[in-house]
N, C-alpha and C positions, 0 to 999 in steps of 0.2 A: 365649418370655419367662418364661413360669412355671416352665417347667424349669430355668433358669437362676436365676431365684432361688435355687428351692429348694437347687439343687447350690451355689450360693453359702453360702448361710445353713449349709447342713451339715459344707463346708468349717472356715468359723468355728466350729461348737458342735466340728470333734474338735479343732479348734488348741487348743479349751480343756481337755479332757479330756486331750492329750497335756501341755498346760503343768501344769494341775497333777498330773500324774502325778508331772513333774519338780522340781514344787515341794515335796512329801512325801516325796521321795527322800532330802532333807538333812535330813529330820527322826530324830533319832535312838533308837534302837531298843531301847538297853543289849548291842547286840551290833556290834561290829566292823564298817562296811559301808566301802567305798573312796568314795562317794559322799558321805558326811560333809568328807571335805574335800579330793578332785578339782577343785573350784571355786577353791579360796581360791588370790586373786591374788596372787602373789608380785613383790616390785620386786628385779629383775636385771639385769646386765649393761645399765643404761640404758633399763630398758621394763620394762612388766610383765605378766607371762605366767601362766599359770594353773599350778597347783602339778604335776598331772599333764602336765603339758610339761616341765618341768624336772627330773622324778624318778619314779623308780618308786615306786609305791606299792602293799604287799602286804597280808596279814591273813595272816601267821603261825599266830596262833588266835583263838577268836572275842572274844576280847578286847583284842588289839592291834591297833593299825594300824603299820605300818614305810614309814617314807618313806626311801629311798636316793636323793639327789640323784645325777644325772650328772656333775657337779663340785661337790666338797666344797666350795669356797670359798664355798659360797651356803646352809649353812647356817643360820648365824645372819639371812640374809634371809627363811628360808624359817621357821624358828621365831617371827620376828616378826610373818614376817605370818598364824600361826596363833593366836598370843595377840590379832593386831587383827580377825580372824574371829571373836572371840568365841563358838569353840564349843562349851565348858563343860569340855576338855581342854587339859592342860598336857604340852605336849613335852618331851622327855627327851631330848637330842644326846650322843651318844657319842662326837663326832666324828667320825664317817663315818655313822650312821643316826640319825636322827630316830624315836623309838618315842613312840605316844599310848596308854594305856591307856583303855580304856574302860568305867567304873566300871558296876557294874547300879545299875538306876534303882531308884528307892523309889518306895512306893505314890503317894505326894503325886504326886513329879513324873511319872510315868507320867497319872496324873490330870491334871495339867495337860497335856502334853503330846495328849491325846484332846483336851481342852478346844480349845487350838488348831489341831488338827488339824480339829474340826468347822469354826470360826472359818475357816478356808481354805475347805474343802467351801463351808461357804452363797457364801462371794465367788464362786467359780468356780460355781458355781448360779444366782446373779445375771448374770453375765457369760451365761450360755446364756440362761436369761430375757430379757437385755436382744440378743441376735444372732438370737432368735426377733420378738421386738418389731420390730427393724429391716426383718428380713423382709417381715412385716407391713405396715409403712410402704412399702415398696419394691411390693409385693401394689396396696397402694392407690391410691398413683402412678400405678401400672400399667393399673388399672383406669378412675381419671380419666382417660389421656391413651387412654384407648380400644383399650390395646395388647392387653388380656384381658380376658373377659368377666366380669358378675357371678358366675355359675357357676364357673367359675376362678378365682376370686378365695375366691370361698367354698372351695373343691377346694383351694387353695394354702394358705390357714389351717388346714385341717383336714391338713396333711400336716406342716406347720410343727410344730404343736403333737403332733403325731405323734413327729415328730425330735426334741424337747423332751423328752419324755418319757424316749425310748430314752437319751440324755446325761445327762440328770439320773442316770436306772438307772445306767451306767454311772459318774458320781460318786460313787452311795452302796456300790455295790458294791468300789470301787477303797477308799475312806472305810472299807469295812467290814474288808478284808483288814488295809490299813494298822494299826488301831486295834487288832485284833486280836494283830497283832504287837510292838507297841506294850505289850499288857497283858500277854503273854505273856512267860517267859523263856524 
């Protein structure tokens, strides 16, 4: 029963170190990354599909993105739905490619952008705080219904709060690379 916890509890603190890996990836850099707009939903053909389904998307140089639709008629879908992604780039259609320039950042907004990038960090630090907590509770349960000892029960927090640790590390290190890149051209 305690082993189970724990491998439960663990499970949840990486789903969240992998989620915000994923959620710092769309944050942008002042360099070129395909990840800035692979997400952004485009309305096509009657549905709507994610941009990297419907078109290639390359980095030329560290300044461009080039999106080459698989059929040109969806251009102008695909341009729309990069102005309603709102992500601080204006596309350029040449009529067969879509180029995004990607400007370098200024000191301000790199500042802000760290700013927000902590702002994520502490969420996703809460989220492990609050999957360590749960633990805990499940620990307690466990030990009211007589399924583990007081000894285990104590062994199960101290190993919780163990894993807490290593994820958190694992946040600020991830937080630290990011930021870093971030301030860097």
């Amino acid at each position: 029963m305690l082993k189970e916890i724990i491998i439960k509890t663990e499970e949840l603190m990486k789903k969240s170190v992998e989620k915000f890996k994923e959620t710092i990836k769309t944050i942008r850099t002042g360099r070129a990354n395909v990840s800035i707009v692979e997400n952004i939903k485009v309305e096509c053909y009657n549905s709507v599909s994610l941009l990297n389904k419907v078109a290639g998307i390359t980095i030329p140089d560290s300044r461009t993105i080039e999106i080459r639709p698989w059929d040109a008629t969806i251009l102008p879908a695909i341009e729309k739905a990069i102005y309603q992604a709102d992500i601080g780039l204006t596309p350029v259609n040449d009529g067969k490619v879509i180029r995004l320039t990607v400007p370098p950042l200024t000191e301000e907004r790199r500042k802000e952008l760290v700013k927000y990038l902590h702002k994520v960090a502490e969420e996703f630090h809460i989220s492990i705080r609050n999957e360590r907590h749960n633990g805990i509770n499940l620990l307690k349960k466990a030990e009211k219904d007589k399924k583990i000892s007081k000894d285990d029960y104590y062994k199960g927090e101290q190993q919780l709060q163990k894993l807490t640790d290593i994820y958190l590390k694992n946040i600020n290190e991830i937080l630290a690379i990011k930021e870093k890149e971030i301030m860097t051209e």
